[in-house]
N, CA, C and O atoms as a MOPAC input file, in Angstrom:
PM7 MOZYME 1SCF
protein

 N    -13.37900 1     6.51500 1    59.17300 1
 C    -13.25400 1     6.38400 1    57.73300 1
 C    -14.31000 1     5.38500 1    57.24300 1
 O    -14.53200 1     4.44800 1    58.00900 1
 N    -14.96200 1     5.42600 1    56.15200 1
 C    -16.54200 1     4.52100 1    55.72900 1
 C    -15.26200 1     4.59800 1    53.95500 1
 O    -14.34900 1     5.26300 1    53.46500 1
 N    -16.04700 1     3.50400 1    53.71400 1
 C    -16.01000 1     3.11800 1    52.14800 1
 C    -17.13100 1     3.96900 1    51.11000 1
 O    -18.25200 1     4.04900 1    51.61100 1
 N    -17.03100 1     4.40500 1    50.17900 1
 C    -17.59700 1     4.68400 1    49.16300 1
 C    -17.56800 1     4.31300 1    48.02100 1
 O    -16.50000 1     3.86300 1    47.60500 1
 N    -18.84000 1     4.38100 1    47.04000 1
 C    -18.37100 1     3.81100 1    45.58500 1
 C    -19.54900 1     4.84500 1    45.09300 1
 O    -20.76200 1     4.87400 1    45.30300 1
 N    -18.22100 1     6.07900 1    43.98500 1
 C    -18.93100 1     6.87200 1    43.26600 1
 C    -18.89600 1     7.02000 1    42.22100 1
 O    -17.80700 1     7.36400 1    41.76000 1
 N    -20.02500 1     6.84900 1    41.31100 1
 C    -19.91300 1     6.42700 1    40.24500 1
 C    -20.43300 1     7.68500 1    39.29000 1
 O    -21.19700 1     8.34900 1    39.99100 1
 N    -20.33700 1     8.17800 1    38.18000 1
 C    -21.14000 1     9.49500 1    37.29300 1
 C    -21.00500 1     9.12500 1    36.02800 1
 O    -20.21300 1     8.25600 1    35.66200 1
 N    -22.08800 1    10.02700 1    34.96800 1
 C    -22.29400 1    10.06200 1    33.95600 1
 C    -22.83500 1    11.80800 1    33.77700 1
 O    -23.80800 1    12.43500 1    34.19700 1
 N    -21.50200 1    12.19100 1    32.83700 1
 C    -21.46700 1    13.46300 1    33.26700 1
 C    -21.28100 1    13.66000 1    31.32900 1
 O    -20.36100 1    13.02700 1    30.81000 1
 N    -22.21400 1    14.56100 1    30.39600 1
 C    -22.26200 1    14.71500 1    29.36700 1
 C    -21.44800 1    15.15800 1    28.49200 1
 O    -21.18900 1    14.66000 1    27.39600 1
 N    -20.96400 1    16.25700 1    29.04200 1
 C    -19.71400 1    17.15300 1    28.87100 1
 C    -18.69400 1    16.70100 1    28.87200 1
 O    -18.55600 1    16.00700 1    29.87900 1
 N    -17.41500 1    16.71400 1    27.95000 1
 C    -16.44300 1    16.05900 1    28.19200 1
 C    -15.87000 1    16.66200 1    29.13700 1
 O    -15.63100 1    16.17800 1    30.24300 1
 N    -15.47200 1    18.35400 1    28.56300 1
 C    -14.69600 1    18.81600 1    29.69000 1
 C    -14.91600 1    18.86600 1    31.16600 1
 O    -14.07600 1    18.96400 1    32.06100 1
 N    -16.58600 1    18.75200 1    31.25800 1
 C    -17.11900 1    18.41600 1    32.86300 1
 C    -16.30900 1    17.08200 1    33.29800 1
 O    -15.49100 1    16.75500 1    34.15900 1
 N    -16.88700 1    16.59900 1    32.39400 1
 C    -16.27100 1    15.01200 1    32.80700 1
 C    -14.71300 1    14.78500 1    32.98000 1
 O    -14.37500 1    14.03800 1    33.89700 1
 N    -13.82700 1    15.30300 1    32.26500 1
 C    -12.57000 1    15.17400 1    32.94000 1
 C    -12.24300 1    15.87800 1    33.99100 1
 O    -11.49700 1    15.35900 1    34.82100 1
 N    -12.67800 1    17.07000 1    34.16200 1
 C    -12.76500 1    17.95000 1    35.68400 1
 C    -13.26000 1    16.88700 1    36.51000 1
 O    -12.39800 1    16.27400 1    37.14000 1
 N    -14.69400 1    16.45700 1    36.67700 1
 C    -14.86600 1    15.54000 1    37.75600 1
 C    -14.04400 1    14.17000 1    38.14900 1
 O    -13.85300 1    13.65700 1    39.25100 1
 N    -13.65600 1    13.79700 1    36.91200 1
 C    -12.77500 1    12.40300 1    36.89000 1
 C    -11.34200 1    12.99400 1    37.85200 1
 O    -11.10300 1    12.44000 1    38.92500 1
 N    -10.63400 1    13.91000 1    37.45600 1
 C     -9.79800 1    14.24900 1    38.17200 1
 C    -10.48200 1    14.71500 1    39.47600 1
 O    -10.56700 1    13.70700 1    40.17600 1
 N    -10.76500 1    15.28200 1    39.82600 1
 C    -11.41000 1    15.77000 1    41.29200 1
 C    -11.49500 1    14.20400 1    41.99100 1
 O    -10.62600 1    13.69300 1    42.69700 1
 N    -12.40900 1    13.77900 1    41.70500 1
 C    -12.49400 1    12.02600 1    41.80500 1
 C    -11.64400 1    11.07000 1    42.24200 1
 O    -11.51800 1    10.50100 1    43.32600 1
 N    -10.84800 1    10.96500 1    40.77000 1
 C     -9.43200 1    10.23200 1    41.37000 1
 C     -8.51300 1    10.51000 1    42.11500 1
 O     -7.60800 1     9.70200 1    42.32300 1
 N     -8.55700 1    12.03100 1    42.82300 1
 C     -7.53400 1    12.52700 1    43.90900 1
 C     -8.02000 1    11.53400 1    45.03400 1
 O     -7.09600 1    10.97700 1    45.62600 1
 N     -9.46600 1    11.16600 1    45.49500 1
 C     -9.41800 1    10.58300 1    46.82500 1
 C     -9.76600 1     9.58900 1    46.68000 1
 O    -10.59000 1     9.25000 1    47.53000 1
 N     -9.39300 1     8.41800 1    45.50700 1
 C     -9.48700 1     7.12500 1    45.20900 1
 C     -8.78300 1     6.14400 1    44.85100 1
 O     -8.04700 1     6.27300 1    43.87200 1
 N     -8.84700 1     4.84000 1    45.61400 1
 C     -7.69400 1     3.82900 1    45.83400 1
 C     -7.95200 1     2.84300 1    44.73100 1
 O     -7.05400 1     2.00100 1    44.69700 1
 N     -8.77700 1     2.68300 1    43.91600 1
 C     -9.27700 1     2.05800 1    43.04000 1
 C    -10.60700 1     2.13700 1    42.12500 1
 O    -11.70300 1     2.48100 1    42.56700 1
 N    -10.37600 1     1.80300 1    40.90900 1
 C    -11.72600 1     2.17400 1    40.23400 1
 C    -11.23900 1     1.87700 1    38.24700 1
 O    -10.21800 1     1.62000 1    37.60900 1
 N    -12.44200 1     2.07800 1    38.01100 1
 C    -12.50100 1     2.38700 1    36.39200 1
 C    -13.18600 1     3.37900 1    35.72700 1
 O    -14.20400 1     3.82400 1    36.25800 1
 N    -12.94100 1     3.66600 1    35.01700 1
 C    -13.49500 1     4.92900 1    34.18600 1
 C    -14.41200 1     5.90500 1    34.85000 1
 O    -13.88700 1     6.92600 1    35.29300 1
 N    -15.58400 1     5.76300 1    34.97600 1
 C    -16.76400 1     6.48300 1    36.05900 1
 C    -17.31200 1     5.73400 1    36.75200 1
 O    -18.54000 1     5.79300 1    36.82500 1
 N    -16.55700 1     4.74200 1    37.52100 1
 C    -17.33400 1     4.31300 1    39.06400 1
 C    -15.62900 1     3.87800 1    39.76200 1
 O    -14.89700 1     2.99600 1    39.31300 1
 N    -15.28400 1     4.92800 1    41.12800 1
 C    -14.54900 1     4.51000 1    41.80900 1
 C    -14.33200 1     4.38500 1    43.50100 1
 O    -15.06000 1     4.96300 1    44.30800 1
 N    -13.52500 1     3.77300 1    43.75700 1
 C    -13.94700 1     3.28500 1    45.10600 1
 C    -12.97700 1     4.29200 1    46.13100 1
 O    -11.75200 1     4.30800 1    46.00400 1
 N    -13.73700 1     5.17200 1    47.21600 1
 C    -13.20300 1     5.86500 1    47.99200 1
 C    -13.17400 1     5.61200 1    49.56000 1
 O    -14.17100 1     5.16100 1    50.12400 1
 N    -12.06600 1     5.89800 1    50.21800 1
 C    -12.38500 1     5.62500 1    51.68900 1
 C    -12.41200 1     6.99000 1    52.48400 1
 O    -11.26800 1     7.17200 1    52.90100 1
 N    -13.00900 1     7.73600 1    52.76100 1
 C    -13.08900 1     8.67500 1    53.55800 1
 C    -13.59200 1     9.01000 1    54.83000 1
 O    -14.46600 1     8.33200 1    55.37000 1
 N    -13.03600 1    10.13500 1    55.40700 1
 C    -13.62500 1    10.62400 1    56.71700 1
 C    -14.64100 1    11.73200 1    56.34600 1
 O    -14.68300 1    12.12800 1    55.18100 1
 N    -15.38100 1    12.19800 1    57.19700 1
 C    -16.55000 1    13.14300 1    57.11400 1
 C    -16.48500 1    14.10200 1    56.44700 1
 O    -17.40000 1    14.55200 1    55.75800 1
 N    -14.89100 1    14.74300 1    56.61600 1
 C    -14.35300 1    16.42200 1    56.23100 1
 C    -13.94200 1    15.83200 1    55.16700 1
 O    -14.14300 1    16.62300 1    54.24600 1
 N    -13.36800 1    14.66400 1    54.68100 1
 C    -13.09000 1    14.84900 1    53.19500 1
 C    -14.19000 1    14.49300 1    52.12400 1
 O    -14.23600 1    14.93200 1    50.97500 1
 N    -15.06600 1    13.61600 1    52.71800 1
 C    -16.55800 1    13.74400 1    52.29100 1
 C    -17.38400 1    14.91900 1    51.80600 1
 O    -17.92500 1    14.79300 1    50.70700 1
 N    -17.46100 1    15.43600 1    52.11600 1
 C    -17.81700 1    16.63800 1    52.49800 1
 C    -17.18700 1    17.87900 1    51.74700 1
 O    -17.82600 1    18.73700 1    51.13700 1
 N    -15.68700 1    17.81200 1    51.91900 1
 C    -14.86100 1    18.87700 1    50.83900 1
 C    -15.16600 1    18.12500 1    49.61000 1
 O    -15.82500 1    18.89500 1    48.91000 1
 N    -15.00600 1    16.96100 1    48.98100 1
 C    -15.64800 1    16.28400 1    47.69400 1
 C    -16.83400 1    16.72600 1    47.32800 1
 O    -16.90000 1    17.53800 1    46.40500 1
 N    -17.98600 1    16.27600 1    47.97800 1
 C    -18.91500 1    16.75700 1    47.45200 1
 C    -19.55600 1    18.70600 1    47.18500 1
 O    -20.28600 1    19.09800 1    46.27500 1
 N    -18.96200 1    19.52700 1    48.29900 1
 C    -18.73600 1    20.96000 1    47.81900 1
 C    -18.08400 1    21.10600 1    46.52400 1
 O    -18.81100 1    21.43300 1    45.58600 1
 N    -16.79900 1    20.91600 1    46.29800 1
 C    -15.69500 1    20.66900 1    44.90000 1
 C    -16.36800 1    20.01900 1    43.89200 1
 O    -15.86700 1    20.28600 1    42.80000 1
 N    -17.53200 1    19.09200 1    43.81400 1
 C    -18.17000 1    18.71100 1    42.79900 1
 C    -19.51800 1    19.23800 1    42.12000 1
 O    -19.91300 1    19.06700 1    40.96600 1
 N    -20.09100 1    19.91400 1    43.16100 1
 C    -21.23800 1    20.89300 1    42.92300 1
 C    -20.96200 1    21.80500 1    41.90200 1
 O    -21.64200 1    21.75700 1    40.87800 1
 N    -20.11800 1    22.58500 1    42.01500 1
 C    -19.97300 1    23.71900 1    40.79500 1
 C    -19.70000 1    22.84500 1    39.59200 1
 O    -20.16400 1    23.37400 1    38.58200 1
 N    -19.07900 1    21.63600 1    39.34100 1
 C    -18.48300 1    20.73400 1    38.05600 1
 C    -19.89600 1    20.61200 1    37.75000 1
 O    -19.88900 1    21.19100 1    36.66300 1
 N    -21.15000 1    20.25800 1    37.94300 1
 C    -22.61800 1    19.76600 1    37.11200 1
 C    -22.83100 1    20.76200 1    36.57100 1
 O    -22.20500 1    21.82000 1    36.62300 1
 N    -23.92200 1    20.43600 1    35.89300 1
 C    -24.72100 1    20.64300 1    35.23500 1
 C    -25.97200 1    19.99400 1    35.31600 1
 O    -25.82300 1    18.87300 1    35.80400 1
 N    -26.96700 1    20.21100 1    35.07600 1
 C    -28.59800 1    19.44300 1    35.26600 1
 C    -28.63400 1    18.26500 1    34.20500 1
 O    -29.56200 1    17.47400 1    34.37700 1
 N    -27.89400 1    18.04300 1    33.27200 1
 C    -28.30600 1    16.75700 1    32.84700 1
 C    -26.75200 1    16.05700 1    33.25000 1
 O    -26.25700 1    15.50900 1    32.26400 1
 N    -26.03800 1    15.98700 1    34.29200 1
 C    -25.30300 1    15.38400 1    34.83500 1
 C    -25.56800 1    14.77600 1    35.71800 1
 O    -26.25700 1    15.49700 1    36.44100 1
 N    -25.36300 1    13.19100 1    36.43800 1
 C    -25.50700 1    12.68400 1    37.42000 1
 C    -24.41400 1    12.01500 1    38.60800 1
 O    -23.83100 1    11.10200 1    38.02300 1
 N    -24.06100 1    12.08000 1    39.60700 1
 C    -23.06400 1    11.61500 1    40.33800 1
 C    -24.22700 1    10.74700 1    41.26400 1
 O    -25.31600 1    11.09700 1    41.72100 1
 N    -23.60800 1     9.67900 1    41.31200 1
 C    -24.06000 1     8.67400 1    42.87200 1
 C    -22.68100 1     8.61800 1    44.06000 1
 O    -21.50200 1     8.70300 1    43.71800 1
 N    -23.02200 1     8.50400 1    45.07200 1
 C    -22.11700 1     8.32900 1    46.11200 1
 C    -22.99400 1     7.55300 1    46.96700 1
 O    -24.06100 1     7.87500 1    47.48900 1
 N    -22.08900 1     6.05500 1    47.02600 1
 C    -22.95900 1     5.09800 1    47.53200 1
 C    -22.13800 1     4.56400 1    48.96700 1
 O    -21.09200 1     4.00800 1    48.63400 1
 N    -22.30600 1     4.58100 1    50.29200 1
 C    -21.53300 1     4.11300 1    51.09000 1
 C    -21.81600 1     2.83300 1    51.52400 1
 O    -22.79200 1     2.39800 1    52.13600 1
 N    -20.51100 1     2.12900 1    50.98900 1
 C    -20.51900 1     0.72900 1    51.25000 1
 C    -20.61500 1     0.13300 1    53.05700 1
 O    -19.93500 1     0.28300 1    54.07200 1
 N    -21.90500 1    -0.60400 1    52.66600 1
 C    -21.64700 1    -1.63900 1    54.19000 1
 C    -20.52400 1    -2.39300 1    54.30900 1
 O    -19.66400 1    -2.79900 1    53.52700 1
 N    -20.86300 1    -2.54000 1    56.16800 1
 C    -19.63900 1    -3.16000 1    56.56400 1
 C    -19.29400 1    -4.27000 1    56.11300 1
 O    -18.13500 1    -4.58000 1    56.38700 1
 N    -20.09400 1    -5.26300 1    55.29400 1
 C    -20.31000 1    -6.31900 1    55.08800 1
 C    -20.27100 1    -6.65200 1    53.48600 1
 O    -21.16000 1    -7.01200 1    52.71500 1
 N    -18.70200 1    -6.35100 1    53.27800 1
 C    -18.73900 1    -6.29100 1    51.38200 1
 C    -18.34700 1    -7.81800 1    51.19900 1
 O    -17.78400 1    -8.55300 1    52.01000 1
 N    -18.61400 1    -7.98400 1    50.43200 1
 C    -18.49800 1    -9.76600 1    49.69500 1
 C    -17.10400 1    -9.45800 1    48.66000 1
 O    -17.19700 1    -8.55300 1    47.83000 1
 N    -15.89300 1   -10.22200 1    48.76300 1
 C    -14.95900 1    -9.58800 1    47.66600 1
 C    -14.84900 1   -10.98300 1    46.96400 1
 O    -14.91700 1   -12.01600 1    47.63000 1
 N    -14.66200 1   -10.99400 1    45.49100 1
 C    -14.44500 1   -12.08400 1    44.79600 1
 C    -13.17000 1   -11.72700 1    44.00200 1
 O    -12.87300 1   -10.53200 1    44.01900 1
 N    -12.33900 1   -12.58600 1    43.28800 1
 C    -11.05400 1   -12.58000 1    42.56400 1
 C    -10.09800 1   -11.79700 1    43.81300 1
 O    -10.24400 1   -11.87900 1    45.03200 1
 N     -9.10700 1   -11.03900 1    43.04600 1
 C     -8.30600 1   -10.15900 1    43.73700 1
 C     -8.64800 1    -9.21400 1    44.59800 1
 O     -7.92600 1    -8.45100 1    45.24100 1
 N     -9.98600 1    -9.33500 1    44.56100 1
 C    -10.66100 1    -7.98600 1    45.73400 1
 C    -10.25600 1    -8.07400 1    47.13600 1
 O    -10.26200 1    -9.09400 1    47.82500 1
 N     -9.90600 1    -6.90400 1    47.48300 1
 C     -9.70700 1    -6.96100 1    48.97200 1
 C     -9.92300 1    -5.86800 1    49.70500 1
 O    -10.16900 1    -5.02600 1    48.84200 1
 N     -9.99800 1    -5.27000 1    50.87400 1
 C     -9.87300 1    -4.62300 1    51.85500 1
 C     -8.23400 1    -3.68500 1    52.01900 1
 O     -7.24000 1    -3.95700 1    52.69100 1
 N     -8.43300 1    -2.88400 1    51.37500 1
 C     -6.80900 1    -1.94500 1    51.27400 1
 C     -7.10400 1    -0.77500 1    52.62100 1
 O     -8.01100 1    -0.04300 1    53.01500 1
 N     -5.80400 1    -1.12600 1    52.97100 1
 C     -5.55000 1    -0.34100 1    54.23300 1
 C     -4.66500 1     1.04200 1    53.93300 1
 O     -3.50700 1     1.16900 1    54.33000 1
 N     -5.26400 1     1.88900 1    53.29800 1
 C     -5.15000 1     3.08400 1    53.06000 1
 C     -4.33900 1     4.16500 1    53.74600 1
 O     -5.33200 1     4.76700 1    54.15500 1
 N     -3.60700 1     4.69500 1    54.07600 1
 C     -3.44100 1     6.03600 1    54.43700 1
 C     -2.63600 1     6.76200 1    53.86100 1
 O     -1.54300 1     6.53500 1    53.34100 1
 N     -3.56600 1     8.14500 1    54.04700 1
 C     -3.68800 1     9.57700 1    52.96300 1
 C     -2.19700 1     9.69100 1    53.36200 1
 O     -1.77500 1     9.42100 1    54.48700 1
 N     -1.36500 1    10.16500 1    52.21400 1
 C      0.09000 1    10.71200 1    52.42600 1
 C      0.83700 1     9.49600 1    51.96900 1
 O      2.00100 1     9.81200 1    51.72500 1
 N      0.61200 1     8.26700 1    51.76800 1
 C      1.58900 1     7.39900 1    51.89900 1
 C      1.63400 1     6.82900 1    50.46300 1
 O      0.51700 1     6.58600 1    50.00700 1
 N      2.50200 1     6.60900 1    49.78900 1
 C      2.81100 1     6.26500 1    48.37000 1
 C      3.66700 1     5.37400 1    48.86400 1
 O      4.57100 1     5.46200 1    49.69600 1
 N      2.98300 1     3.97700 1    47.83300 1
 C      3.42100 1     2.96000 1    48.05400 1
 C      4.34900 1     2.96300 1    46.33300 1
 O      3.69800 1     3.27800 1    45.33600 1
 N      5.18300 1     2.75400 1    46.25800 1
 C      5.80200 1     1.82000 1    44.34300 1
 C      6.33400 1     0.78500 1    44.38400 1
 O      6.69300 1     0.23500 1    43.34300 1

């Protein structure tokens, strides 16, 4: 599992809430269009297929994989994630 931080600016509204949802299914934290994902290869991978058809050419997505070596300030931390588990 690697960290990600993907962030877009997508023109279209309705693009843009399609991707925002697509998005926030595999994300533990974030704001508006930049959020933070932890994934394995295959869900990497099914994300970015599932987001291809959502663009358009004046749309942009980044997917940035965070080093091992993140600096956290305030409440930031290291969340120990796993898929299936709902915490309330």
């Amino acid at each position: 599992m690697k960290n990600y931080i993907v962030a877009y600016d997508i023109k279209c509204a309705k693009r843009a809430y399609r991707v925002h949802k697509l998005i926030y299914d595999y994300a533990f934290g974030g704001q508006k269009s930049v959020f933070e994902l932890l994934l394995n290869e295959r869900d990497l991978k099914k994300l970015l297929e599932n987001l291809k058809p959502l663009l358009d050419n004046e749309d942009s997505i980044n997917v940035v994989e965070v080093d091992k070596n993140i600096i956290f300030y305030g409440k930031s931390e290291i969340l120990n994630y796993n898929k299936g588990v709902i915490i309330i």
